[in-house]
C-alpha positions as CSV (number, residue, x, y, z in Angstrom):
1,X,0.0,0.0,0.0
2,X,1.4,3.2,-1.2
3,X,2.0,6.1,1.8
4,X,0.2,9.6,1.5
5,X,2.8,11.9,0.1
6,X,0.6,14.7,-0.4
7,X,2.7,17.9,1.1
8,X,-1.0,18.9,2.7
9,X,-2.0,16.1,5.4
10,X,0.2,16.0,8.8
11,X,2.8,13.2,9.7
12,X,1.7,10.4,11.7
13,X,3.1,9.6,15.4
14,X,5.9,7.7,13.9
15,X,6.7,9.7,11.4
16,X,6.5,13.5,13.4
17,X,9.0,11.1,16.1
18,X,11.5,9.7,13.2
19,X,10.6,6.3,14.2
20,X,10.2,3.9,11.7
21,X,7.4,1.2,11.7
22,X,8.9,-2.2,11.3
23,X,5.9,-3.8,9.5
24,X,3.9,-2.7,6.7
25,X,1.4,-3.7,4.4
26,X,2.1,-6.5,1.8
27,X,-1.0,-8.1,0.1
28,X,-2.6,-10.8,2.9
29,X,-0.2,-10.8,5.3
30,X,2.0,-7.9,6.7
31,X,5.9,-7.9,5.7
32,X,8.0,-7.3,8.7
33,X,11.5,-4.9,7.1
34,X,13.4,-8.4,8.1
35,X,11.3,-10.4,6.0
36,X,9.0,-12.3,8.8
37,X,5.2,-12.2,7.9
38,X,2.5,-11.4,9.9
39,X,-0.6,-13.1,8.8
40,X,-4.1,-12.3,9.3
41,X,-4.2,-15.5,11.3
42,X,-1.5,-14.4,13.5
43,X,-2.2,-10.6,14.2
44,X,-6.3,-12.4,15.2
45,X,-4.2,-14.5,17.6
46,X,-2.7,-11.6,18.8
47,X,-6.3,-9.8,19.7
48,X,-7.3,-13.2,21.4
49,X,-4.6,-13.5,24.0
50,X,-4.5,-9.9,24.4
51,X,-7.9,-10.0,25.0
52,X,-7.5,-12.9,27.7
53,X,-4.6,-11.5,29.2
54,X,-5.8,-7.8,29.6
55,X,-9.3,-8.1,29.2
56,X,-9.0,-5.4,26.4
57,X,-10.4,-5.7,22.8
58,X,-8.4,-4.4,20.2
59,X,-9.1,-3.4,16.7
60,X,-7.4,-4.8,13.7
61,X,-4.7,-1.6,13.6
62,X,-4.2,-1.5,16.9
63,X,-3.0,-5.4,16.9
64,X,-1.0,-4.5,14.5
65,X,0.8,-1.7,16.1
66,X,1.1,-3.7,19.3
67,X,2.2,-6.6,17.2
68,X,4.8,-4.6,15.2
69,X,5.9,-3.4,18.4
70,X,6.3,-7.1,20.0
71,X,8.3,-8.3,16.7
72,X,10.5,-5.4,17.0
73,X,11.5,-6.1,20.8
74,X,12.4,-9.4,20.0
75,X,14.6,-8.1,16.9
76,X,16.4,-6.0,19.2
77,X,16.6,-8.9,22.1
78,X,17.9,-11.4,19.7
79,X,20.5,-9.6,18.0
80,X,24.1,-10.4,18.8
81,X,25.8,-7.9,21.0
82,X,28.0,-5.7,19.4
């Protein structure tokens, strides 16, 4: 999916912060910039145990974020030390 670069709508959280978003949209799954896949399987897992753990329902994009986040942890936790 193609970003909005129109010079007249505002710069999302992320983008006003210079933090880059570690997934993004790739036909039915979501591409993670390593190359793991999100599915739609796998974010609607996410939603279920968040749901069971927290008691909080969250919508599709929010999963996502929250998953996105959670993938890039564990890309920085796994990464050999320098």
């Amino acid at each position: 999916m193609p970003r909005n670069t129109s010079p007249n709508r505002s710069p999302t959280p992320s983008e006003a912060s210079g933090v880059r978003s570690p997934v993004s949209y790739e036909g039915q799954g979501q591409t993670h910039s390593q190359g793991a896949t999100i599915s739609p399987e796998d974010l609607a897992e996410f939603q279920r145990i968040y749901r069971k753990e927290y008691g909080v329902d969250l919508t599709p994009e929010e999963a996502l974020i929250k998953g996105q986040q959670l993938v890039e942890l564990f890309r920085i936790l796994l990464r050999p030390p320098r």
